[in-house]
C-alpha positions as CSV (number, residue, x, y, z in Angstrom):
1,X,0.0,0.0,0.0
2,X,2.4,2.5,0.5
3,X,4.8,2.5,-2.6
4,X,1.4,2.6,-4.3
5,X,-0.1,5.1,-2.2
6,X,2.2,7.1,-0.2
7,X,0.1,5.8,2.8
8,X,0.5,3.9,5.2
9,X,-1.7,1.1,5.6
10,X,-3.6,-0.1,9.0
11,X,-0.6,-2.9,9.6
12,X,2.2,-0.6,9.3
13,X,1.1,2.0,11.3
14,X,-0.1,-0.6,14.2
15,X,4.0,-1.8,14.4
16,X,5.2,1.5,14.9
17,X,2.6,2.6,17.3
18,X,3.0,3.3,20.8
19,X,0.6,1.0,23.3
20,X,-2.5,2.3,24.2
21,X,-1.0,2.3,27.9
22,X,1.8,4.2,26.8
23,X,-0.1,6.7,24.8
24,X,-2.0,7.4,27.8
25,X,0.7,8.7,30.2
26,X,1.5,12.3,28.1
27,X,3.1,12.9,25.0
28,X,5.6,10.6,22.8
29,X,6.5,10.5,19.4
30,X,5.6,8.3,17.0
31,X,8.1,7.2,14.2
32,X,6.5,6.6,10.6
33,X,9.5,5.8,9.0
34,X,8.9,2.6,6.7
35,X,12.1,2.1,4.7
36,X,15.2,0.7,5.4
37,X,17.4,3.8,4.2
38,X,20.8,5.0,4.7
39,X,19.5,7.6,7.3
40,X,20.4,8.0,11.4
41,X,19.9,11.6,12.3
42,X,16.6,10.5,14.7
43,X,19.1,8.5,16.9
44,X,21.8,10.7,17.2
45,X,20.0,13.2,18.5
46,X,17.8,11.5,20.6
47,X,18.7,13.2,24.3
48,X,17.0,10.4,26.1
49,X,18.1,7.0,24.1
50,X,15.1,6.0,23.2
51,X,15.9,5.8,19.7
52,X,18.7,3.1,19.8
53,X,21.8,3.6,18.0
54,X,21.6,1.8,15.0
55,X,24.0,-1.7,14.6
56,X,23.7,-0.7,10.5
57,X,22.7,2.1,9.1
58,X,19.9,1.5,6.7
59,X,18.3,-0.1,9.3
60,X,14.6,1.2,11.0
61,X,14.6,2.7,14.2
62,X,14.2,0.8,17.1
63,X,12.1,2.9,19.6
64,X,11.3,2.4,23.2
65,X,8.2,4.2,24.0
66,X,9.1,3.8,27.7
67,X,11.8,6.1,27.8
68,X,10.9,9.1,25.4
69,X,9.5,12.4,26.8
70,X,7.9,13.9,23.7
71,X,10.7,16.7,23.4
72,X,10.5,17.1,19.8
73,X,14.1,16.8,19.1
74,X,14.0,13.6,16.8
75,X,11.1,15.8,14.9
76,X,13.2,18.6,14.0
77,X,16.2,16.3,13.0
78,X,14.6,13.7,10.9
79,X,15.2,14.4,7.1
80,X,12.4,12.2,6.5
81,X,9.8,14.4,8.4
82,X,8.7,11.2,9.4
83,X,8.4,11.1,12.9
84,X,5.6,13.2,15.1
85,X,4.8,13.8,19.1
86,X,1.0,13.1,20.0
87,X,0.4,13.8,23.7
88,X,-3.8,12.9,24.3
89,X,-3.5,14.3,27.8
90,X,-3.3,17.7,26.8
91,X,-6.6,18.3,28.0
92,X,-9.8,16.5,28.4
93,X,-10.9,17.0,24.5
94,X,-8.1,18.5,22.9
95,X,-4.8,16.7,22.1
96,X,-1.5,18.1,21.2
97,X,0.2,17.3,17.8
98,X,4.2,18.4,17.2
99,X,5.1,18.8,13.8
100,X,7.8,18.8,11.3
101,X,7.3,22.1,9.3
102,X,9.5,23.5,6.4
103,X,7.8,26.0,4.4
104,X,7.3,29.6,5.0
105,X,5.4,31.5,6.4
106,X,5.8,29.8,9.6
107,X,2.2,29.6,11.4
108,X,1.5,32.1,14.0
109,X,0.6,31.5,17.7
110,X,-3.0,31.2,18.1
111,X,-4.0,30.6,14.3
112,X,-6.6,28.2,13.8
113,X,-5.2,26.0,10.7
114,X,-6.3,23.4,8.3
115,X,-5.2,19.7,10.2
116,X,-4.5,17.3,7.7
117,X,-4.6,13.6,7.2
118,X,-1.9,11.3,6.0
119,X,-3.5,11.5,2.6
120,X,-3.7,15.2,2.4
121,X,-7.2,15.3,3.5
122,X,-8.5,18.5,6.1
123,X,-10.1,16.7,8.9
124,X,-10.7,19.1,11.0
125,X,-9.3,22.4,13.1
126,X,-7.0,23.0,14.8
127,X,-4.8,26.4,17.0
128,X,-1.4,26.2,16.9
129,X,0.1,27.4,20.3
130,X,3.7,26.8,19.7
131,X,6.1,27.1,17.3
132,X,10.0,26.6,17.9
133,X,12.0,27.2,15.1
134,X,15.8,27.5,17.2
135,X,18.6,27.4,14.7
136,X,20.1,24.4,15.9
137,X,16.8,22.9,14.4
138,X,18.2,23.8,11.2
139,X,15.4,25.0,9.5
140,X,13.0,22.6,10.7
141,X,10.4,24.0,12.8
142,X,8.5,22.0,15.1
143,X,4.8,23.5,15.6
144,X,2.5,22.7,18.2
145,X,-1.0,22.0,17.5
146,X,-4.2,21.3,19.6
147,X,-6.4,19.1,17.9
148,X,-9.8,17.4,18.8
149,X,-8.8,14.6,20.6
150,X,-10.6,12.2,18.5
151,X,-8.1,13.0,15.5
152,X,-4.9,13.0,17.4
153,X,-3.5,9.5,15.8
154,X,-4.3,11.0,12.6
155,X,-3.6,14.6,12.0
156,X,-0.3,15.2,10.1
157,X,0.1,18.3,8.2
158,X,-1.4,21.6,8.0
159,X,-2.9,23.9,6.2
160,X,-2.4,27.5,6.9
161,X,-5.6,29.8,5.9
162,X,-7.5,26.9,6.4
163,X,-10.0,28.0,8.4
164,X,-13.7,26.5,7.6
165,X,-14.6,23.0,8.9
């Protein structure tokens, strides 16, 4: 399905999924990387080790849920723009989404933007209410983005101007 579609498919995205235990104790990323590909950068820069250091390296990460804190870090530094934090404690019906984002204009705090799907789909609103853009990120921005809690394992993109749902 997805060197047809672009897409993921239900299976692929249930391996690299956090538990539904894990998910519910704050924010951690989730890694949608798919291919084995000459490419390291989310476990170099991993502060907390939970992306293991890879034995070769074309191989897929190897994530342990357990010990990442949702910084963001492996976000910014994944070429890929493959890998995402979803924290569904954020509030009681709001979740919070942190985003790869390279284009410009970054979005502003408070905006309400366009949430997309993996297929490029606008599913619903949502505000942004962070966006750190450091240099060390090298031109990566991560944004922060409250979502309606019942698209939180699905929102992956945005759409700026977007503001009708």
């Amino acid at each position: 399905m997805l060197k047809q579609t672009g897409v993921p498919s239900a299976d692929d995205l249930k391996r690299v999924s956090p538990s539904e235990e894990r998910l519910a104790l704050g924010p951690v990323a989730i890694i949608e990387c798919f291919q084995k590909i000459p490419c390291n950068p989310c476990a170099t820069s991993c502060p907390q080790g939970a992306i293991k250091p890879f034995v070769d390296i074309n191989d897929l990460p190897d994530f342990d849920p357990a010990l990442c804190n949702g910084c963001a870090i492996c976000v910014a530094n994944c070429p890929g723009l493959a890998i995402f934090v979803v924290d569904e404690r954020y509030s009681e019906d709001t979740a919070l989404i942190k985003l790869p984002y390279e284009f410009a204009p970054l979005p502003e705090v408070g905006a309400m933007v366009g949430v997309l799907n993996r297929g490029g789909q606008q599913i619903a609103l949502g505000k942004i209410v962070r966006v750190q853009n450091p240099p060390r990120f090298d031109r990566t921005a991560v944004v922060h983005v409250e979502v309606p809690k019942c698209w939180a394992r699905e929102v992956r993109f945005l759409a700026l101007g977007a503001n009708k749902r």
